[in-house]
N, C-alpha and C positions, 0 to 999 in steps of 0.2 A: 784194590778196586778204586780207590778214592785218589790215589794216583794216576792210573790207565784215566778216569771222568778229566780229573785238572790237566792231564798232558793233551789227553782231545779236546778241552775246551781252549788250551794255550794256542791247539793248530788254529781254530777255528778266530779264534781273538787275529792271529799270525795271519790268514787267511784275508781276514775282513782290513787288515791296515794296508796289505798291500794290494789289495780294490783299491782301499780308500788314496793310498798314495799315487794309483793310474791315473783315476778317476775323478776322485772326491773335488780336482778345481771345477768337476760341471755342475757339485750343489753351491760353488758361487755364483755363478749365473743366475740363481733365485735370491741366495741368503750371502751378499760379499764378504758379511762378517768372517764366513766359513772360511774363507781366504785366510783370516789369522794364525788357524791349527793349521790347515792343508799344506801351505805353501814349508815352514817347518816338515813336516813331514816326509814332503815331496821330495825335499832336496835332503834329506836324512835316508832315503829310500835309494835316492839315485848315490850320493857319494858310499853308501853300502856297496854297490855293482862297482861304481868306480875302481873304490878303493879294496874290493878281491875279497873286504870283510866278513864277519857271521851275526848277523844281527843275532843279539843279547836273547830272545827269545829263543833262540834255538838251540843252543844249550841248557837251558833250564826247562825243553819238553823233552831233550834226550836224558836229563836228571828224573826227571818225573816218569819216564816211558823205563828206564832202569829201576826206579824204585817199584813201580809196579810189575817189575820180572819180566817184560818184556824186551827183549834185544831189539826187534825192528819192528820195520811199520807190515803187519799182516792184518789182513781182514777188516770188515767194519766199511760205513760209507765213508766216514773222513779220510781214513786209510788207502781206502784204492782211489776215490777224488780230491779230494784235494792235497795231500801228502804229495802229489807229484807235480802238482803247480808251485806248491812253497820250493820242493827240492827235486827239482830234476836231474832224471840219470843222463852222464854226459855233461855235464855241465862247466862251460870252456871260458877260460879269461876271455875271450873273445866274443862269447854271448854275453857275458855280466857286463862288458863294456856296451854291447848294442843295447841290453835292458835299461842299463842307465840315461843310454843317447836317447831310449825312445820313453822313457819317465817323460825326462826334459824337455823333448818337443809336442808330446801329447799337453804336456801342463802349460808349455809358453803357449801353442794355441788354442790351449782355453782361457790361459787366464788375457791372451792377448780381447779373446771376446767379452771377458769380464769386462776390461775397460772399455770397449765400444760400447756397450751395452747402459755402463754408469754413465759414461758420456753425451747418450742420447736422451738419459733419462733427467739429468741437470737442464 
C-alpha cells in the first residue's frame, strides 16, 4: 500500500516538473529569480526528448509500482489522467524530437519576454 501512495505520488511529483519545464519560464515574468531553477530544468527536460533518454524518475515509480504488486498502470485518477501525458502509447523518436523543439521555443518566447519586460522595468 505504502508503495502503490509513493509510486502515485512520484507520478504526480513527475507530472508537476514537466508543467513546470513547458511552462514554469511564465512565473518569471512576475518573480525573474524563477529563471534560476526553470531555465536548468528546461533544457534538462528538452535534452531528455532530444537525447531518446528515460528521465531517472521513471524507473524508480516502475520500482515502486512493482514493489506494491502492481505490473501496470490500471485504475485510479492518476492512472487513466495523467499516466498518459508522462508516457504516451506510440511514442516516436520523431515526437520526442518535436517535444524537445517545442520545450525550446515555448521557453525562448517567454523567457525572450522576461527580458522585454526587465528592460522596461530599468
Amino acid at each position: 500500500m505504502i508503495a502503490r501512495i509513493a509510486a502515485d505520488l512520484l507520478v504526480i511529483v513527475h507530472f508537476a516538473f514537466i508543467v513546470f519545464v513547458v511552462l514554469g519560464g511564465l512565473l518569471a515574468l512576475k518573480w525573474w529569480k524563477v529563471s534560476f531553477l526553470h531555465i536548468p530544468c528546461a533544457l534538462w527536460g528538452a535534452l531528455i526528448e532530444f537525447r531518446g533518454w528515460i528521465c531517472p524518475l521513471t524507473p524508480i515509480e516502475h520500482h515502486l509500482r512493482e514493489a506494491a504488486g502492481s505490473a501496470g498502470y490500471t485504475g485510479g485518477f492518476i492512472n487513466h489522467y495523467i499516466m498518459p501525458i508522462i508516457y504516451p502509447t506510440g511514442l516516436t523518436r520523431e515526437m520526442q524530437l518535436s517535444l524537445g523543439i517545442t520545450v525550446l521555443v515555448i521557453n525562448l518566447c517567454v523567457y525572450g519576454l522576461v527580458l522585454v519586460n526587465r528592460a522596461h522595468k530599468k
